[in-house]
TORSE-753030 format. One line per 8 residues: number of its first residue (from 1); for each residue x, y, z of N, C-alpha, C, O, CB. Coordinates in steps of 0.2 Angstrom, whole numbers. Atoms other than C-alpha are relative to their C-alpha. Glycine has a CB too. Layout:
N
NUM) X/Y/Z/X/Y/Z/X/Y/Z/X/Y/Z/X/Y/Z | ...
This chain:
283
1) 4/-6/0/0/0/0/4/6/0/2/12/-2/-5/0/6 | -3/-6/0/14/12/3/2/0/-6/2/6/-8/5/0/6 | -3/0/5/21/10/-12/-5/3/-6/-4/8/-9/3/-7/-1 | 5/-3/5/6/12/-23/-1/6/5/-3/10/1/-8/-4/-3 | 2/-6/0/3/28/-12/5/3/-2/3/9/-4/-1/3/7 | -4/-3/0/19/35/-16/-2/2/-8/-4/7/-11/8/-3/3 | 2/-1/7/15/32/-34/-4/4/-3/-3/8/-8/-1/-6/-1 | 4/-6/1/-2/41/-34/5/7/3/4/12/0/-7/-2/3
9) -1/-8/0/7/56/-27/5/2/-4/5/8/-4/1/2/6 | -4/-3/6/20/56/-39/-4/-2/-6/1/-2/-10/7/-2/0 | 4/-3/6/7/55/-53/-3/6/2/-2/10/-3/-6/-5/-3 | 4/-4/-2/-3/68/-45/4/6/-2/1/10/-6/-2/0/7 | -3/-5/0/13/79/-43/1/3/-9/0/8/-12/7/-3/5 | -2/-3/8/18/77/-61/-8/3/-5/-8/6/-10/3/-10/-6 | 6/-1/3/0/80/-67/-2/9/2/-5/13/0/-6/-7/2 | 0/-8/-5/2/97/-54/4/5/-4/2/10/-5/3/-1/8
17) -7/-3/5/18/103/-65/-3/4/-3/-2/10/0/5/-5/-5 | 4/-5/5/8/112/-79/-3/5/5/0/11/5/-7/-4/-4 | 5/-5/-5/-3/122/-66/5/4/4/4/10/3/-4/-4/6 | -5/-3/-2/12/126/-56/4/4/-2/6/8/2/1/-3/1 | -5/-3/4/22/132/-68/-4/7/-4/-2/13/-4/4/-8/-5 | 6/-6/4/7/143/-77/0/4/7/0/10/6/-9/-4/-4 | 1/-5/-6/5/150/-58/5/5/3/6/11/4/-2/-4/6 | -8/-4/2/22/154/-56/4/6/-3/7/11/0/1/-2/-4
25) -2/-4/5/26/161/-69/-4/7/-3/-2/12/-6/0/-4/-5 | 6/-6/0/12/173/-69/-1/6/4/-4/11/4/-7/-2/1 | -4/-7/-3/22/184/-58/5/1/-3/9/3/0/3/2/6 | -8/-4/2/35/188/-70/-3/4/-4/-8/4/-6/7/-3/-4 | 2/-5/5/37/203/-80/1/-2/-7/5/-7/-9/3/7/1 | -1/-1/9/35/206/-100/7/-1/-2/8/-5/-7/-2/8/-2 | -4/1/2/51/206/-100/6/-5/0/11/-7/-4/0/3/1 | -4/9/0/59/191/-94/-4/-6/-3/-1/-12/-4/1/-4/9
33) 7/3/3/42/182/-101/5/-1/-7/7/-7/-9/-8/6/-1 | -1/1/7/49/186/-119/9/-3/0/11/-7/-5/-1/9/-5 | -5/4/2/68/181/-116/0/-7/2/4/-11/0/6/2/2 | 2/7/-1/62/165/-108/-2/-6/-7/-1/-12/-8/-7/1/5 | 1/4/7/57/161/-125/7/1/-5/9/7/-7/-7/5/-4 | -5/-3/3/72/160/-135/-1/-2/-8/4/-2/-12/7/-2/4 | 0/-3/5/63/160/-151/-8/4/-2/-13/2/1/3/-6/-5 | 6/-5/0/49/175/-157/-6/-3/-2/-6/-5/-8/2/5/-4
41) 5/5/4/34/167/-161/-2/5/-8/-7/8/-6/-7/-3/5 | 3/-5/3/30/177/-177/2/-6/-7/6/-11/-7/3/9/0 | 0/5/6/27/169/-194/6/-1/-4/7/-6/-7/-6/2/-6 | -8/3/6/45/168/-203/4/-6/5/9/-10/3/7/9/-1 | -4/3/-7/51/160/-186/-3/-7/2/-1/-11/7/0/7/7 | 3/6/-4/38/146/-184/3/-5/-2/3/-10/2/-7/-1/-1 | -3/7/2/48/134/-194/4/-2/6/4/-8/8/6/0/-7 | -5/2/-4/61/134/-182/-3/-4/6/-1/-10/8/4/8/3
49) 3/3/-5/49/131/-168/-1/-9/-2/0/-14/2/-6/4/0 | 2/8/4/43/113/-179/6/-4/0/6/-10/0/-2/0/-9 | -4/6/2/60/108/-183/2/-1/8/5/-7/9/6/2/-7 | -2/3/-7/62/108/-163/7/2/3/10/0/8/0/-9/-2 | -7/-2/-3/79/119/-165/1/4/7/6/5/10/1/4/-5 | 0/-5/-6/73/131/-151/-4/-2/4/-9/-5/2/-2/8/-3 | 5/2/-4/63/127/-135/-1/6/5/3/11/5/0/-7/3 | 2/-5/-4/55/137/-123/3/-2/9/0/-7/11/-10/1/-1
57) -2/0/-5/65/140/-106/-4/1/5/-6/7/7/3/3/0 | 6/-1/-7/53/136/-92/4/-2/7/8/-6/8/-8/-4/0 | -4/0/-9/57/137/-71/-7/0/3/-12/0/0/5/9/4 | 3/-2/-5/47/138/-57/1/6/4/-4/8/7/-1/-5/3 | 2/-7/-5/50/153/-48/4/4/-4/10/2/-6/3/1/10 | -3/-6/5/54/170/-59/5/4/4/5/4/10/-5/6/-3 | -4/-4/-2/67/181/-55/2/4/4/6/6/7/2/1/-3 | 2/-6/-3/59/195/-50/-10/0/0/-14/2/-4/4/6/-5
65) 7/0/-3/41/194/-43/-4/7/1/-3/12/4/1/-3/9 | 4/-7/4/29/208/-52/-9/-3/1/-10/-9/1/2/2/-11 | 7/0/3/9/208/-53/-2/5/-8/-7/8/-10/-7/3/7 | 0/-6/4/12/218/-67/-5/-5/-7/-6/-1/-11/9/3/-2 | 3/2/6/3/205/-81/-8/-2/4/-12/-4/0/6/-6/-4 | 8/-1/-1/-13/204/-71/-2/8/2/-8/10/3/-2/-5/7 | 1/-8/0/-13/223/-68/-1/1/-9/-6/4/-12/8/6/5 | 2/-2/9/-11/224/-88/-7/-4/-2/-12/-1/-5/7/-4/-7
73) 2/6/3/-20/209/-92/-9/3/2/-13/4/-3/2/-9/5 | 6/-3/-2/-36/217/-80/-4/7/-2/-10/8/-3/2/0/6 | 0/-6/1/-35/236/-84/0/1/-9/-4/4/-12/6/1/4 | 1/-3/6/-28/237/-101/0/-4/-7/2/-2/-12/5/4/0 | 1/5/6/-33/222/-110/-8/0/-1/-10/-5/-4/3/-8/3 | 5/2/1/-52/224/-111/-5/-7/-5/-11/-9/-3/1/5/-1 | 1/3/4/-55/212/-124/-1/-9/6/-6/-12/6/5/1/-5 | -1/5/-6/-49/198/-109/-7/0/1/-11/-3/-2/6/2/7
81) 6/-1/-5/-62/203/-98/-6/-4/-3/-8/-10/-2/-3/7/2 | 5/-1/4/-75/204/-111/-3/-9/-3/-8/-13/-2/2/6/-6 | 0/8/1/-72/185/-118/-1/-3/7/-4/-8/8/8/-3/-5 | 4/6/-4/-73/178/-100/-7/0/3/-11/-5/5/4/0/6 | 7/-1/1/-89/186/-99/-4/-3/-2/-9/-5/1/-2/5/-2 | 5/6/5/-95/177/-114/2/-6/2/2/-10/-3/1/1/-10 | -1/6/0/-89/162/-106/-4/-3/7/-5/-8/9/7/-2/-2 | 4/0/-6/-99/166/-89/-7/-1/-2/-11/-5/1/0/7/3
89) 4/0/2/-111/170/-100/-6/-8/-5/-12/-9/-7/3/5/-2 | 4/4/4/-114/153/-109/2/-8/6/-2/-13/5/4/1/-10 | -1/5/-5/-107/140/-96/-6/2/6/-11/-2/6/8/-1/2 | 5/-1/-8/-119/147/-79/-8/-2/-5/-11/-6/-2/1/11/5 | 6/1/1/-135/145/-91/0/-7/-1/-5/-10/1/-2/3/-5 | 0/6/4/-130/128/-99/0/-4/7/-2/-10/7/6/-1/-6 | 0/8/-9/-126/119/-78/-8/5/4/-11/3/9/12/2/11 | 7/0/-4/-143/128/-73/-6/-4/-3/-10/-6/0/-3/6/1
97) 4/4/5/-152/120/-88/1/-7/2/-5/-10/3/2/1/-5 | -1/8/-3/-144/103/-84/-1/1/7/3/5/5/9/-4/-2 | 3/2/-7/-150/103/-65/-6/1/-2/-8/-5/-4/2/3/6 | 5/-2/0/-167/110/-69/-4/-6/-3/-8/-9/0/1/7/-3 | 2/5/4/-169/96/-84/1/-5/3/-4/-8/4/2/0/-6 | -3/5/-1/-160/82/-76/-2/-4/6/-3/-10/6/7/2/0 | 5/4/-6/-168/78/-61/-5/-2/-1/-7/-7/0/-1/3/5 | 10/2/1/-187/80/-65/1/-6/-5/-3/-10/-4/-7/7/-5
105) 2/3/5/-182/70/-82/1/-9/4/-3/-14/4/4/2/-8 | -4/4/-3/-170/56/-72/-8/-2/5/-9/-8/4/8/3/3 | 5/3/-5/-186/53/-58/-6/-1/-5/-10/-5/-4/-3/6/6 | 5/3/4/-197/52/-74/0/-8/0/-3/-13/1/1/4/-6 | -5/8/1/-185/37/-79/-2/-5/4/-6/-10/1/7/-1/3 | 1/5/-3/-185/28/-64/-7/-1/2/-8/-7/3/3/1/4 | 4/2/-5/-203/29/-56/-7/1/-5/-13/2/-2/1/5/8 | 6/1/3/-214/29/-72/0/-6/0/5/-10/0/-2/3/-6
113) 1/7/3/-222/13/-77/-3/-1/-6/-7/-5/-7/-3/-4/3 | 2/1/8/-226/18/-95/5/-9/-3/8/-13/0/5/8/-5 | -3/11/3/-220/-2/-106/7/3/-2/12/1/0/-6/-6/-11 | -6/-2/3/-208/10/-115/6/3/2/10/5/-2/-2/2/-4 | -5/-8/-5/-197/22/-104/5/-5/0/9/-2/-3/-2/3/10 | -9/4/4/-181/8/-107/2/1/-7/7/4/-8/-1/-10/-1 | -4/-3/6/-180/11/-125/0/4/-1/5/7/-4/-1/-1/-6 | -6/-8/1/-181/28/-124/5/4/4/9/9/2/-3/7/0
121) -7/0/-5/-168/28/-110/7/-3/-4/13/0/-4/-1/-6/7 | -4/1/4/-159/20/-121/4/2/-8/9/1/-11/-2/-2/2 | 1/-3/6/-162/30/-136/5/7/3/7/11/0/-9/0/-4 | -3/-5/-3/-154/42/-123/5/0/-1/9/4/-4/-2/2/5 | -8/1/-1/-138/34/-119/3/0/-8/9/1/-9/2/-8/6 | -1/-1/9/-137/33/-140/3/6/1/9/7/2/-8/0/-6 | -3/-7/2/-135/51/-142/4/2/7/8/6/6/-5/7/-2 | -8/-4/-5/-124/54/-126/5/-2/-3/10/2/-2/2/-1/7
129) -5/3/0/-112/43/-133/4/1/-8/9/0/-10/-2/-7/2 | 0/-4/7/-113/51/-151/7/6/0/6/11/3/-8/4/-2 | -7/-3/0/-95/60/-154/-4/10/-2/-8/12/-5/6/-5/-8 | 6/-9/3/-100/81/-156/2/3/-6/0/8/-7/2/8/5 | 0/0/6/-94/80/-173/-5/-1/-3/-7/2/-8/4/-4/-1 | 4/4/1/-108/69/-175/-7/7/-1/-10/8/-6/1/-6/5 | 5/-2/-4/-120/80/-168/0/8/-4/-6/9/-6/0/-1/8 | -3/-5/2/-114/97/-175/-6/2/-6/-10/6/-7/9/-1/-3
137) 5/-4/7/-122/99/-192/-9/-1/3/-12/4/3/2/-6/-12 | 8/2/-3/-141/92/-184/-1/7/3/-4/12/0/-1/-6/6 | 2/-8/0/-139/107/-174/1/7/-3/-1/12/0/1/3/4 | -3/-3/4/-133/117/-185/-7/1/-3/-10/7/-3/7/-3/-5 | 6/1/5/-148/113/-195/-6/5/3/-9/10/1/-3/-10/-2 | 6/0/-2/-161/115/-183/2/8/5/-3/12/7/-4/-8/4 | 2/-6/-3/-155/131/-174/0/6/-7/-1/12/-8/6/3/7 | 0/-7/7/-154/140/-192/-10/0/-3/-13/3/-7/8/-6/-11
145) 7/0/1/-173/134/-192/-3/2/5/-9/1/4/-2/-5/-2 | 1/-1/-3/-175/139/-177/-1/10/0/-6/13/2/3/-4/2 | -4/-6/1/-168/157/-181/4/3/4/4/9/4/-4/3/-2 | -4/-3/-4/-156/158/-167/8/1/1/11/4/5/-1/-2/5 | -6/0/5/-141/155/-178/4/5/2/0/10/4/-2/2/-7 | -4/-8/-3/-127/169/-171/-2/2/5/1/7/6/0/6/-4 | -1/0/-7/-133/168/-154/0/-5/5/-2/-10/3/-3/2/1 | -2/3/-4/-129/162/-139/-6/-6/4/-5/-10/8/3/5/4
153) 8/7/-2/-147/150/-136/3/-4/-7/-1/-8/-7/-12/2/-2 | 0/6/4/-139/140/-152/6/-5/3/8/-10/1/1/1/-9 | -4/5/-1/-127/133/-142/-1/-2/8/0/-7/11/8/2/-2 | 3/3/-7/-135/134/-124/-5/-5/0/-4/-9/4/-5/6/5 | 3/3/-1/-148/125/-128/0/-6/-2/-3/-10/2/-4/2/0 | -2/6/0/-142/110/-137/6/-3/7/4/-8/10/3/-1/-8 | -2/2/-5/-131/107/-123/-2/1/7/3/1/12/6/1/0 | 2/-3/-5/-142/113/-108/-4/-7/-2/-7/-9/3/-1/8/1
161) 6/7/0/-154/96/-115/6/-7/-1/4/-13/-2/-7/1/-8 | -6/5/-1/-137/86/-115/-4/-7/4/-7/-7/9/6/3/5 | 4/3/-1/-143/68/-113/6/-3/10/4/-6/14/-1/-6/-9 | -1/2/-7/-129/66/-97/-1/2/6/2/0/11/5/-1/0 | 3/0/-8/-137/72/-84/-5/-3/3/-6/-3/9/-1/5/3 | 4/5/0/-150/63/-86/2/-7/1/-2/-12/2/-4/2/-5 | -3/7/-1/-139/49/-85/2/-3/6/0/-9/8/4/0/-2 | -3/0/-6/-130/52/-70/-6/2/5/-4/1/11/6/5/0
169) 3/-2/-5/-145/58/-59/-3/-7/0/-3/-9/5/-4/6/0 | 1/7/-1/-153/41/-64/4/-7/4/3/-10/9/0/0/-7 | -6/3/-4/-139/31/-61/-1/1/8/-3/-4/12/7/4/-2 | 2/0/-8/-141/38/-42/-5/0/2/-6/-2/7/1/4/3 | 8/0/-3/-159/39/-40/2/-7/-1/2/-9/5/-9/4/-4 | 1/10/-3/-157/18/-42/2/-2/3/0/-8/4/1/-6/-3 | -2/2/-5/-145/18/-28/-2/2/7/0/0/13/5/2/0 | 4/-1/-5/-157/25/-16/-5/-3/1/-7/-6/-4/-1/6/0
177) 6/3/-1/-172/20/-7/-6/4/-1/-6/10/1/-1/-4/6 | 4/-2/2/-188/22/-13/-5/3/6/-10/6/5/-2/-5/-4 | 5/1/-3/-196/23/3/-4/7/3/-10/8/5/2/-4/4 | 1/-9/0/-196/42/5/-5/3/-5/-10/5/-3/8/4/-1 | 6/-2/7/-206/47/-12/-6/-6/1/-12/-5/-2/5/-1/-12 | 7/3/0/-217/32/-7/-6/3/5/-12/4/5/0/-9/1 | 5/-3/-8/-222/40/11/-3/6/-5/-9/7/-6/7/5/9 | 3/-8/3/-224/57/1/-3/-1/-4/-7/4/-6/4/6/-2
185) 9/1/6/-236/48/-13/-7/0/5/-12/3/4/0/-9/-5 | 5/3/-6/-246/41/3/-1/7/2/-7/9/-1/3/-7/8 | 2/-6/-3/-246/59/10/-4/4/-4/-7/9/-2/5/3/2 | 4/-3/5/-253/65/-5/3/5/-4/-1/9/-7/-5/2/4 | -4/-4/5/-237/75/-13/0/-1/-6/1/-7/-7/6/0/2 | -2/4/7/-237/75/-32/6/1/-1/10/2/4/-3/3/-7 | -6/2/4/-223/74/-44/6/5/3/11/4/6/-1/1/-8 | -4/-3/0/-216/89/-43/2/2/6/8/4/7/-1/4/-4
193) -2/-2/-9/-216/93/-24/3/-6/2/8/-6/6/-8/0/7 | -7/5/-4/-207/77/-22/7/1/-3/12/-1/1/0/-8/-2 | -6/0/3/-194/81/-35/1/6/3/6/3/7/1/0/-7 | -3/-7/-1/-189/100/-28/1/-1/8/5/2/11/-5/7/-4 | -1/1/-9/-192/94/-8/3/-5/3/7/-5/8/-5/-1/4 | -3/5/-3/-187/76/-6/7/-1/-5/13/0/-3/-6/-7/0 | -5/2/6/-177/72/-23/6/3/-2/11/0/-3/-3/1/-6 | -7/-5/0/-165/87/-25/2/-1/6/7/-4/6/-1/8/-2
201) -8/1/-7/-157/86/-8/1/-5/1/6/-6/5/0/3/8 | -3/7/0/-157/69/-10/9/-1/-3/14/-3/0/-5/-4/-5 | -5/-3/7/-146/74/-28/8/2/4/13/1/2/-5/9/-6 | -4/-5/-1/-134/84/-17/8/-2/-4/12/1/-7/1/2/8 | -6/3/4/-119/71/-23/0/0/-7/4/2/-11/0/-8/2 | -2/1/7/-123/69/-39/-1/5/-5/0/5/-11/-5/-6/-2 | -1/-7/2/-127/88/-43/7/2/1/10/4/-4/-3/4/4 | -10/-3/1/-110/91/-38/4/-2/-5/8/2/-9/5/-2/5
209) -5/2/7/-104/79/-50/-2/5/-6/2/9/-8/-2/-9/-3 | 4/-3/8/-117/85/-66/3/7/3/8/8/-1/-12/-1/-3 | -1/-8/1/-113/105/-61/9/0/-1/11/5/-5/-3/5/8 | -5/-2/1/-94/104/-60/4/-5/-7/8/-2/-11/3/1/6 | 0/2/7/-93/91/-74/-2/5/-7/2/6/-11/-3/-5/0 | 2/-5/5/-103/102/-87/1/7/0/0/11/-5/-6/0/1 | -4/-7/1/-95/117/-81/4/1/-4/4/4/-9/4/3/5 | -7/4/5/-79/110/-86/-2/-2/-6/3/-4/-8/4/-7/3
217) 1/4/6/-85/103/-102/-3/7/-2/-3/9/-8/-5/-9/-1 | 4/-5/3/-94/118/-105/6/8/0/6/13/-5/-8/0/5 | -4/-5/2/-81/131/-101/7/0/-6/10/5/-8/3/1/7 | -4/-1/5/-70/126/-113/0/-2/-8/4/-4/-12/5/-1/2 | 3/1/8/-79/124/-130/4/5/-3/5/10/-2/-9/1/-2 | -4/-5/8/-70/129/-147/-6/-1/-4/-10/3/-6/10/-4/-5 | 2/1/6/-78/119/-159/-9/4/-1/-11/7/-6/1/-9/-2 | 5/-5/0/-97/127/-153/1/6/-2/-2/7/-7/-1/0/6
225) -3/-8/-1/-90/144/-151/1/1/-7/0/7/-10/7/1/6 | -2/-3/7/-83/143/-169/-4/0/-5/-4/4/-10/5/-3/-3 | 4/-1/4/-97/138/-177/-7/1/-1/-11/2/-6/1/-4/-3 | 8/-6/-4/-113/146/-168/1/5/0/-4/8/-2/-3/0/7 | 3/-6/-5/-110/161/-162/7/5/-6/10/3/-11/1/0/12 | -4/-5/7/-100/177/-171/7/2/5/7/0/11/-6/9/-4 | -7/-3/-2/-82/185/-166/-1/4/8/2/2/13/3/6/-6 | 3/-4/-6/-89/197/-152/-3/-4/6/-1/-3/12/-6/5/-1
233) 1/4/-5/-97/183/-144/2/-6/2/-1/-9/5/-3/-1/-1 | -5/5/0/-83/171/-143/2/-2/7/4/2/11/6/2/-3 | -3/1/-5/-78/163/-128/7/0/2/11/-2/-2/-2/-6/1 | -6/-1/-4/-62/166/-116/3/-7/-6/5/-6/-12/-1/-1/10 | 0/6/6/-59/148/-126/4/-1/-4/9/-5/-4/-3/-1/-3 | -1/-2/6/-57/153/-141/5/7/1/11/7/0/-7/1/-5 | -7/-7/0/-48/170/-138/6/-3/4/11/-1/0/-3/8/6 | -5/4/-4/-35/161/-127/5/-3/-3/11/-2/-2/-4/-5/4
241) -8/1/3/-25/153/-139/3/1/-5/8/-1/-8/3/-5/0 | -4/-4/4/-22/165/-151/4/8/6/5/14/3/-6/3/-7 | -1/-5/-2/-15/176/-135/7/-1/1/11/3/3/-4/1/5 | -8/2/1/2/167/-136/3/3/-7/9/2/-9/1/-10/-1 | -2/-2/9/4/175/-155/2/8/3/7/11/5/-8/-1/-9 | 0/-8/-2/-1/193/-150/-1/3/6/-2/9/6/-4/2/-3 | -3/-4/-7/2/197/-130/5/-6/2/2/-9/7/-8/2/8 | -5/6/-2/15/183/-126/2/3/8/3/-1/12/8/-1/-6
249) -2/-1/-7/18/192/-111/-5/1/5/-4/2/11/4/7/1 | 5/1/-7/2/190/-102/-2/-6/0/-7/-8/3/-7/4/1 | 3/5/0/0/173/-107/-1/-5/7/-6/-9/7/3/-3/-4 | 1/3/-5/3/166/-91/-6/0/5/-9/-5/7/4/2/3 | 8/-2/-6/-10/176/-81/-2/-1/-2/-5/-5/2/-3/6/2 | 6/2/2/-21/174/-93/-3/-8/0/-8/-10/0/0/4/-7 | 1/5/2/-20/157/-95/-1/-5/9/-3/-11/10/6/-1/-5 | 0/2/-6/-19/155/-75/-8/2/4/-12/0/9/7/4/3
257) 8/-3/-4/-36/166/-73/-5/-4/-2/-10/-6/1/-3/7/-3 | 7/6/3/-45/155/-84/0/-6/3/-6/-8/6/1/-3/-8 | 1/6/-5/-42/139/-75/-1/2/6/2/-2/10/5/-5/1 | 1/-1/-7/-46/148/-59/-8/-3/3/-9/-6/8/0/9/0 | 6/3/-2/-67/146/-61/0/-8/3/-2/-10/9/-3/1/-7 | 1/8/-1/-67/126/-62/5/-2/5/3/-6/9/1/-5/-8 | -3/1/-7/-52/125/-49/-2/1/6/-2/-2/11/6/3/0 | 2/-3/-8/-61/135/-37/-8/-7/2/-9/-11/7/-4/11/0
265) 2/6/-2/-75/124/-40/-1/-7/3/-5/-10/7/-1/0/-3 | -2/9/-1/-67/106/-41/3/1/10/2/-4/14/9/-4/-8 | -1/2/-9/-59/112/-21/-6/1/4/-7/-2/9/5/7/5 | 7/-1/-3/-78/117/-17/-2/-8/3/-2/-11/9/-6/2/-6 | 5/5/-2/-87/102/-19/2/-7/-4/-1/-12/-6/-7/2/-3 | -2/9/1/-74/87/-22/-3/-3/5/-7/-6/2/8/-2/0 | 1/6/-5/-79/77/-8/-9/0/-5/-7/0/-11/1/2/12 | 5/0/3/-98/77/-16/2/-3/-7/-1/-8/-9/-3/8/0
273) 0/2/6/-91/75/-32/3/-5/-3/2/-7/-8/1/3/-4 | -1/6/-2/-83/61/-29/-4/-6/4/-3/-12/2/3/1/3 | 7/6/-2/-97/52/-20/-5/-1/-3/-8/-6/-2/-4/1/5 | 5/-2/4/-109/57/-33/2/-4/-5/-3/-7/-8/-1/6/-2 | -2/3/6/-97/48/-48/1/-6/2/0/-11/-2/7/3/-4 | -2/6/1/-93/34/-37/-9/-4/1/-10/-10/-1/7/-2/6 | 10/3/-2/-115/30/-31/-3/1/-7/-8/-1/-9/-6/6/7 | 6/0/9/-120/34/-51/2/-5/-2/-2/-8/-5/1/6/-6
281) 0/7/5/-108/21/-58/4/0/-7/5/-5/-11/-6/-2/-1 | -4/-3/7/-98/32/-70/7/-2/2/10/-2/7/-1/8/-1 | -8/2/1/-80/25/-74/2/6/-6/8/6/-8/1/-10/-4
């Protein structure tokens, strides 16, 4: 046992290195930033990068300790801001959507006794399991018939009716006992007073999972973002790594602010989301 512990903490650690190093580094200034690189990234110069002649000098602690690229990054980068906005903007609707849908549909699942609720459960897990390549031109199709084409409901709402939270809330409502929603049928509660009083704070595990899963999957869409919505409306995302071309000296911050949301999250409510992925059944 000691030995595999040592082992997970030195995967852990090595899997920590990237983060560490992007946090780091996000106190130095512009100017050690750019000789850290010792080749320019600009189009005549990218061969050099490919053939593998030049690499980029990285450390963990900078030389000289500045906030000077989150004072720029905050202040006189407006654009920054603006894209994490549009990415506040399109992840916080899409994990209220998946709780709001996912529970009522997931207690549908389990506690109707329609003949048919197995094959369209399963006609469910079909399309979760459908690559988003797959799925892309369909909605493509139907929000351009829709007419919401170039805004931010053509990409909230196909992924706010996402078929995996309905999966995962399922999954746990079958590890629980029934005996609670049978007292409050006998008492005379309908549907929905059981789902929003007994059912949800039942959920608390497996909400945590679906909200900080779907955050994460949802805060960092490209291929959505490129082909729904227009330039102004672009997600942090997408602006993000064309910011190594043209500010190379705030990449750090910038790139340390953005994994701030889902980090603060995942210290929130790991213990929850961990009990929630291991009682649903998800590998």
């Amino acid at each position: 046992m000691i030995v595999i512990y040592l082992a997970l903490i030195m995967l852990a650690a090595l899997f920590a290195i990237p983060v560490v190093i992007v946090f780091t580094n996000s106190f130095m200034d512009s100017f050690e930033i750019i000789n850290r690189f010792t080749y320019s990234v600009q189009p005549g110069n990218i061969q050099h990068a490919i053939d593998g002649i030049h690499f980029v000098r990285l450390t963990f602690i900078p030389d000289r300790v500045t906030f000077g690229q989150y004072l720029h990054l905050f202040f006189d980068n407006p654009i920054y801001l603006g894209r994490f906005w549009n990415s506040v903007a399109l992840a916080v609707p899409i994990v209220l959507g998946q709780v709001l849908i996912s529970a009522p549909a997931a207690y549908a699942f389990e506690m109707s006794r329609t003949q048919h609720k197995e094959k369209l459960y399963f006609i469910y897990i079909v399309i979760m399991l459908l690559p988003l390549q797959v799925t892309l031109v369909p909605n493509f199709i139907v929000a351009d018939w829709l007419g919401i084409l170039g805004t931010r409901a053509s990409v909230i709402l196909p992924a706010a009716l996402n078929p995996f939270g309905v999966f995962i809330m399922r999954q746990y409502l079958r590890g629980l006992p029934h005996d609670y929603i049978e007292a409050a049928q006998l008492d005379g509660a309908g549907h929905l007073r059981i789902v929003f009083s007994i059912v949800m704070p039942m959920f608390k595990p497996a909400l945590a999972a679906l909200i900080i899963l779907t955050f994460v999957n949802n805060w960092n869409i490209v291929e959505q973002a490129i082909i729904f919505l227009t330039e102004t409306q672009a997600p942090l995302s997408v602006y993000l790594s064309g910011m190594a071309i043209h500010n190379l000296d705030l990449i750090y911050a910038a790139s340390f602010f953005y994994l701030l949301p889902p980090l603060l999250m995942f210290l929130y409510w790991k213990e929850h989301m961990v009990e929630g992925i291991a009682l649903s059944g998800i590998r």
